[in-house]
C-alpha positions in Angstrom: 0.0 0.0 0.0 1.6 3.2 -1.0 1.2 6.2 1.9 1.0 10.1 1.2 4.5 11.2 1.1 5.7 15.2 0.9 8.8 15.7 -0.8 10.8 18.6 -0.6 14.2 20.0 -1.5 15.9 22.3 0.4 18.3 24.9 -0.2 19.5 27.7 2.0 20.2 30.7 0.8 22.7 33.7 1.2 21.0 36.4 -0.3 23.4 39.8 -0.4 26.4 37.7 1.2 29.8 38.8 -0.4 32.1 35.6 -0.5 29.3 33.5 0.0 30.1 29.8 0.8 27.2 27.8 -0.9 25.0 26.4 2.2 24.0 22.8 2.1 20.8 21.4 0.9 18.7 18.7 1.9 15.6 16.3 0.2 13.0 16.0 3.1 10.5 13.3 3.1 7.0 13.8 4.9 4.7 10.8 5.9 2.1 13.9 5.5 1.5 16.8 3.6 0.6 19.0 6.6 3.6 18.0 8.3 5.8 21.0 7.8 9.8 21.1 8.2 12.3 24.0 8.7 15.8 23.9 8.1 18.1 27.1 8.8 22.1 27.2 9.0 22.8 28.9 12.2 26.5 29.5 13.5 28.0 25.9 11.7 24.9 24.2 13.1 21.7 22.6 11.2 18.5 23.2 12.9 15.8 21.4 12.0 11.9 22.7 12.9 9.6 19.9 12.9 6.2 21.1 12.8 3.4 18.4 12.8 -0.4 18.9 13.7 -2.0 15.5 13.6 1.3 14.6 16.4 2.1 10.9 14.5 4.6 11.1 11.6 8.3 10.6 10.4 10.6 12.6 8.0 13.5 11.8 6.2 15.9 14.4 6.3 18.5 13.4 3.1 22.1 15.3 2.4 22.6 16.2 -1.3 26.0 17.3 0.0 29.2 15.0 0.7 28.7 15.3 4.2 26.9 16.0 6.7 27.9 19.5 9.1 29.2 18.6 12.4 26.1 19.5 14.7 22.7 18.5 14.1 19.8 20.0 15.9 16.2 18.8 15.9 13.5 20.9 17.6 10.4 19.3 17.6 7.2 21.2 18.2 4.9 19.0 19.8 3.1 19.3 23.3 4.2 15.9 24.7 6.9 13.5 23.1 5.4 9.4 23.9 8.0 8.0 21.7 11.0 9.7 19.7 13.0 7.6 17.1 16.3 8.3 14.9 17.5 6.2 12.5 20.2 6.3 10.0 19.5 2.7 9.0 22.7 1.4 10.9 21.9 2.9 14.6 18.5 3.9 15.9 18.1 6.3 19.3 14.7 6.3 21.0 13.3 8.3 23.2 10.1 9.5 25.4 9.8 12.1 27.6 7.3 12.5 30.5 6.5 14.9 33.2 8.9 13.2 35.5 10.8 11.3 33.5 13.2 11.6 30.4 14.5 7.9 28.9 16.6 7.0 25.9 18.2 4.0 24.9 19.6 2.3 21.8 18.6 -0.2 19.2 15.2 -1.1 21.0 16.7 -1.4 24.1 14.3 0.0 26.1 15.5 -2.0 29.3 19.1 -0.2 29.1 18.5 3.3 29.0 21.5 5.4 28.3 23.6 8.4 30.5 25.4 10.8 29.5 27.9 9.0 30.0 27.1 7.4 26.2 28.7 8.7 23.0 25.0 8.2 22.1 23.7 10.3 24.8 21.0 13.1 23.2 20.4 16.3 25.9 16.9 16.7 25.5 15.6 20.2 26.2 12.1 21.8 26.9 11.9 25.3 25.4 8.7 27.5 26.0 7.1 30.0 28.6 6.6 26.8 30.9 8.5 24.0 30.7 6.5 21.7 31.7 4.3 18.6 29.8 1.6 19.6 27.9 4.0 21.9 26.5 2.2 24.7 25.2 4.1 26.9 22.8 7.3 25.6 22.8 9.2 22.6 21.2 12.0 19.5 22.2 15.1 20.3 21.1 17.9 17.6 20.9 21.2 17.6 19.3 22.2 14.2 17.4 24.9 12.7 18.8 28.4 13.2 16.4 28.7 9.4 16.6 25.4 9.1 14.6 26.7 10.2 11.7 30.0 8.4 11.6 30.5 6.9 8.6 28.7 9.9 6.7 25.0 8.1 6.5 23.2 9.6 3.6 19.9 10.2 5.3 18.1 9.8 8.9 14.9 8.8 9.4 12.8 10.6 12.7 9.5 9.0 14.2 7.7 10.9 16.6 4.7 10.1 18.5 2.7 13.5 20.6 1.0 12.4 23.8 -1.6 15.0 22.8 -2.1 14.3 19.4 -5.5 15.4 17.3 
């Protein structure tokens, strides 16, 4: 059975820059058309805005560059996060966050959560007026891990599941 997908390729620009160093682009891949994803190039960094109102979906976020920059940032507007998944088809990173509780672990591994002791470790931030689950006006932001992308992976995969979904 073949499901809705939104394609869409991304270039950022430098519009007036004088010795303008061409920014990287990316193909992102929607489960749904509604979903909607950002991507800016802020101080060396990618940040990617993940905007998605029905609160189940996944994007596929492919370089069309050699490689990938060395800091990947997600933030991922959503009022609750029940399950969080990154793949880059070799290693996958889970997580959920509750209103006590933050838990990620590796490979399915649900039953040996990581610290941040682990090269795999993700900080997981609430940002908003309240941080605090439902989180109204505000998004989770994580930075992938540099380990995730050894080996230059030419695309990630991101599952998310919203606790308060419509």
């Amino acid at each position: 059975m073949l499901q809705n997908c939104f394609i869409a390729v991304v270039t950022i620009l430098c519009v007036g820059c004088t010795n303008a160093v061409e920014e990287p682009s990316f193909k992102i891949t929607t489960k749904r058309d509604n979903d909607k994803i950002g991507v800016q190039i802020e101080n060396g960094k990618v940040l990617v805005s993940i905007q998605s109102p029905f609160g189940i979906s996944q994007a596929t976020i492919e370089r069309l560059d050699e490689e990938w920059l060395d800091t990947i940032v997600l933030k991922l507007h959503l009022k609750g996060l029940e399950n969080f998944k990154v793949t880059n088809g070799t290693i996958t990173l889970e997580a959920a966050v509750s209103s006590h509780d933050i838990r990620i672990w590796k490979d399915g591994k649900e039953d040996s959560p990581l610290d941040s002791k682990s090269p795999y470790w993700m900080e997981i931030r609430m940002v908003g007026k309240a941080e605090t689950i439902p989180l109204n006006d505000g998004y989770f932001e994580m930075e992938l891990p540099t380990v995730f992308f050894e080996g230059n992976p030419k695309s990630f995969t991101v599952n998310w599941i919203d606790f308060y979904r419509n």
